[in-house]
C-alpha positions in Angstrom: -34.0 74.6 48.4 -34.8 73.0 45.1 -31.5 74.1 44.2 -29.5 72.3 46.5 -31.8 69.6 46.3 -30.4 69.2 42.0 -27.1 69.7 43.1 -27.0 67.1 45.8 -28.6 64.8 42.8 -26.0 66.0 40.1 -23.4 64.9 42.8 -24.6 61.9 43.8 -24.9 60.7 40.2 -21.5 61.6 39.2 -19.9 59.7 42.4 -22.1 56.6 41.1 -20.4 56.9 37.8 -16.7 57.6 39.3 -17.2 54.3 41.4 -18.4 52.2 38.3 -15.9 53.5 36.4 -12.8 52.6 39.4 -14.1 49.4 39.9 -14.2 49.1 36.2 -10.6 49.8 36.4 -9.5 47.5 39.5 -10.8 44.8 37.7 -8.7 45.3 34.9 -5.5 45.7 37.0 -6.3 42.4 38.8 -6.9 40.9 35.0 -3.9 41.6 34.4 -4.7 44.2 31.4 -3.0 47.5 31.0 -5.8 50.0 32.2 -5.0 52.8 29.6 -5.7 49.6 26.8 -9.0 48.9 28.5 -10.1 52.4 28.7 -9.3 53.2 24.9 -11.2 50.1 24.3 -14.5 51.3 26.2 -13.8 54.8 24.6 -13.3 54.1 20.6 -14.2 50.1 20.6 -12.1 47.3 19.5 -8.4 47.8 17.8 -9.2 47.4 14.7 -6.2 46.1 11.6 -5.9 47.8 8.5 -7.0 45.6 5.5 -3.2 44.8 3.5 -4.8 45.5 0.4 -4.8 49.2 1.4 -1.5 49.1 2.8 0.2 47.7 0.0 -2.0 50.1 -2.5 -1.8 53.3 -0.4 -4.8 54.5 -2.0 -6.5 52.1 -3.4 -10.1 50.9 -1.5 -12.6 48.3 -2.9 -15.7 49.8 -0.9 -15.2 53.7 -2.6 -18.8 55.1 -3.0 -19.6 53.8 -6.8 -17.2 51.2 -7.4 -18.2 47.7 -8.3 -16.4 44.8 -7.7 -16.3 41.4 -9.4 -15.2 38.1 -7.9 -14.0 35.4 -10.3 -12.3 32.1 -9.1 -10.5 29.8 -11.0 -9.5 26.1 -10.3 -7.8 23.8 -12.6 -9.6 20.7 -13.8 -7.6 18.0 -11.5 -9.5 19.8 -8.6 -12.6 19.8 -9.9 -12.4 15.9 -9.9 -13.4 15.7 -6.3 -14.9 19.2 -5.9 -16.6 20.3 -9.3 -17.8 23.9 -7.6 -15.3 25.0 -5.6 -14.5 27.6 -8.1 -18.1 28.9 -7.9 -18.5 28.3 -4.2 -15.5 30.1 -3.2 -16.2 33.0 -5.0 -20.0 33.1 -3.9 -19.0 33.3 -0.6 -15.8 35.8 -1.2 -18.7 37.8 -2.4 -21.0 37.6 0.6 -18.0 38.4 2.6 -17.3 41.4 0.8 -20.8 42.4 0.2 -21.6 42.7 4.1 -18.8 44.8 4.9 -19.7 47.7 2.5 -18.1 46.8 -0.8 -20.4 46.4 -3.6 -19.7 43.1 -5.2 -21.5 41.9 -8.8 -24.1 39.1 -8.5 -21.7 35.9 -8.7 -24.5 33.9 -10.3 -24.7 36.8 -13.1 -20.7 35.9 -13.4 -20.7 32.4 -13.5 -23.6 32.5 -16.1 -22.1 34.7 -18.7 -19.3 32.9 -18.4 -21.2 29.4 -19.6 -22.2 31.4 -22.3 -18.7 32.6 -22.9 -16.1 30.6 -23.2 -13.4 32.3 -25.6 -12.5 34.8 -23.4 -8.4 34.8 -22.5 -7.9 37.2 -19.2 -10.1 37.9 -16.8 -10.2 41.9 -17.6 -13.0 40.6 -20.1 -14.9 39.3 -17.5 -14.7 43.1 -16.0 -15.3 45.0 -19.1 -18.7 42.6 -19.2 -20.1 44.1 -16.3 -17.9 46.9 -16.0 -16.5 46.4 -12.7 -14.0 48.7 -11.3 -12.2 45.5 -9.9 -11.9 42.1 -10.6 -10.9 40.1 -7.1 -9.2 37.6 -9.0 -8.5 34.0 -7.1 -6.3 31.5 -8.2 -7.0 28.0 -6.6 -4.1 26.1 -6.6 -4.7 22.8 -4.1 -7.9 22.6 -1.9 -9.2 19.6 -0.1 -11.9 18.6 3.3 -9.9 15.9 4.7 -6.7 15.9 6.3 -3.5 14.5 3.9 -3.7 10.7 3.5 -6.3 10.5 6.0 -10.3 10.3 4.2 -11.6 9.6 7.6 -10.4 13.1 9.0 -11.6 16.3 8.3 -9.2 19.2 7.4 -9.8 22.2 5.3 -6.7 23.0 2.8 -6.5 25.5 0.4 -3.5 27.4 -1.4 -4.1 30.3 -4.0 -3.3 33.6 -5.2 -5.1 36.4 -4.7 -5.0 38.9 -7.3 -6.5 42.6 -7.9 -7.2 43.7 -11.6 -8.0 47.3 -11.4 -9.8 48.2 -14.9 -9.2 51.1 -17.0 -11.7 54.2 -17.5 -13.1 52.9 -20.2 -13.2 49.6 -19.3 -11.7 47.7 -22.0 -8.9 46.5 -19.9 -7.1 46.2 -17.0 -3.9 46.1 -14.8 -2.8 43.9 -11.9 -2.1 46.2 -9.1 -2.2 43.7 -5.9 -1.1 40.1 -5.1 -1.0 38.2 -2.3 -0.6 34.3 -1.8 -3.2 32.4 1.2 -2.1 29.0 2.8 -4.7 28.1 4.5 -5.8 25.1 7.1 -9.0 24.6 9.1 -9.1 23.8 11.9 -5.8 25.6 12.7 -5.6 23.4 15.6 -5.7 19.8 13.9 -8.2 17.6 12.0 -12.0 16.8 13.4 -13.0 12.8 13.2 -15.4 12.6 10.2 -18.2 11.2 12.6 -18.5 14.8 14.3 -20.8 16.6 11.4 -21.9 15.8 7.9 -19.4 16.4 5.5 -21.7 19.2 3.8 -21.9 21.2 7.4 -17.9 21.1 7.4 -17.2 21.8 3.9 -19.9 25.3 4.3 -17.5 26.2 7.6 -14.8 26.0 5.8 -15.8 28.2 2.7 -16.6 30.6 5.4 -13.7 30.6 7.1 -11.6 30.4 3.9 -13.8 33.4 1.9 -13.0 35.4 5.0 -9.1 34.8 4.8 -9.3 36.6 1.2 -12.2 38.8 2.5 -9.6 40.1 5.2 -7.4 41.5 2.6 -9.7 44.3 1.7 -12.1 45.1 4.9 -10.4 46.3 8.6 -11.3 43.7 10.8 -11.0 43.0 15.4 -7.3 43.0 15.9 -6.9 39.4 16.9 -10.2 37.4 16.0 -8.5 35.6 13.4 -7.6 32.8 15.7 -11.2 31.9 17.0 -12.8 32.0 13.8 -10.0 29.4 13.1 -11.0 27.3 15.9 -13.8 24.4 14.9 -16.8 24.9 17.5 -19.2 21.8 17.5 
């Protein structure tokens, strides 16, 4: 009696299950979505894109157990007129960027302090073999501004640099560029914002993020697809 009793239970919990699951599936047919997609998606999560850093490398991965990494940006002095720290607040929040997806990423503070202590150095391998990172995540900022071209009372991120791995010898003395990739980047990617919507600071902070994550995309897999609405400005 008890017996049948479970197995009437065990059957009617399975059926429950068996509907969710083809109601589940109806609702994806009427979506519009391919059911097999939708079901892979439930099963192993979201799609997920390969970082091109690893591509192009084939072997080579930033967040290996016991590797450090160093961020160092570099903008020339014309750019610095209008934003003096972008060098430093790029690569601060290239860091964070790295640093919560797994890779371990030197102190950029630490960085930027021995280098106003040193300023002989010639190639950034020196700044490695200083804190003997693994590798240096070298950025090149070519043009960057906040407002849209000719137009101060718009705002419009704009940045367009090189991205360059240094992957440092054993003994750390010295290294060799084995990556390079260049960013063109603009924020919003559907047009300028009117000034009036948000202080400039609050702008110029979601931009850095959404420009850090650009770079930060080359080296950690990331939701096929959610490049476009982190592009998007939400107010």
């Amino acid at each position: 009696m008890h017996q049948a009793h479970r197995s009437r239970k065990l059957a009617t919990v399975a059926a429950s299950r068996g509907c969710r699951l083809l109601l589940l599936l109806g609702a994806v047919v009427l979506s519009g979505c391919q059911p097999i997609m939708m079901l892979g998606y439930l099963i192993g999560g979201p799609p997920m894109t390969e970082p091109d850093f690893h591509r192009k490398t084939k072997k080579e991965s930033l967040s290996t157990k016991g590797k450090i990494t160093l961020v160092y940006c570099y903008a020339p002095k014309e750019l610095k007129w209008d934003n003096e720290s972008v060098d430093y607040d790029l690569a601060k929040h290239v860091a964070y960027q790295l640093n919560n997806n797994k890779i371990k990423v030197v102190d950029p503070d630490r960085v930027y302090a021995w280098l106003d202590k040193n300023s002989r150095w010639n190639k950034p391998s020196e700044i490695g073999a200083a804190f003997k990172a693994d590798y240096i995540v070298h950025i090149d900022l070519m043009d960057y501004s906040l407002f849209e071209a000719n137009a101060q009372f718009l705002y419009r991120g704009r940045a367009d640099c090189v991205v360059n791995v240094i992957k440092m010898d054993s003994d750390y003395k010295d290294g060799t560029v084995i990556y390079t990739h260049p960013i063109k980047s603009n924020f919003p990617i559907n047009g300028p914002v009117d000034n009036n919507s948000m202080p400039f600071n609050e702008f110029k902070k979601r931009y850095l993020s959404f420009l850090s994550d650009q770079v930060g995309r080359l080296f950690y897999p990331t939701e096929t697809g959610n490049d476009i609405p982190n592009g998007m400005l939400h107010q």
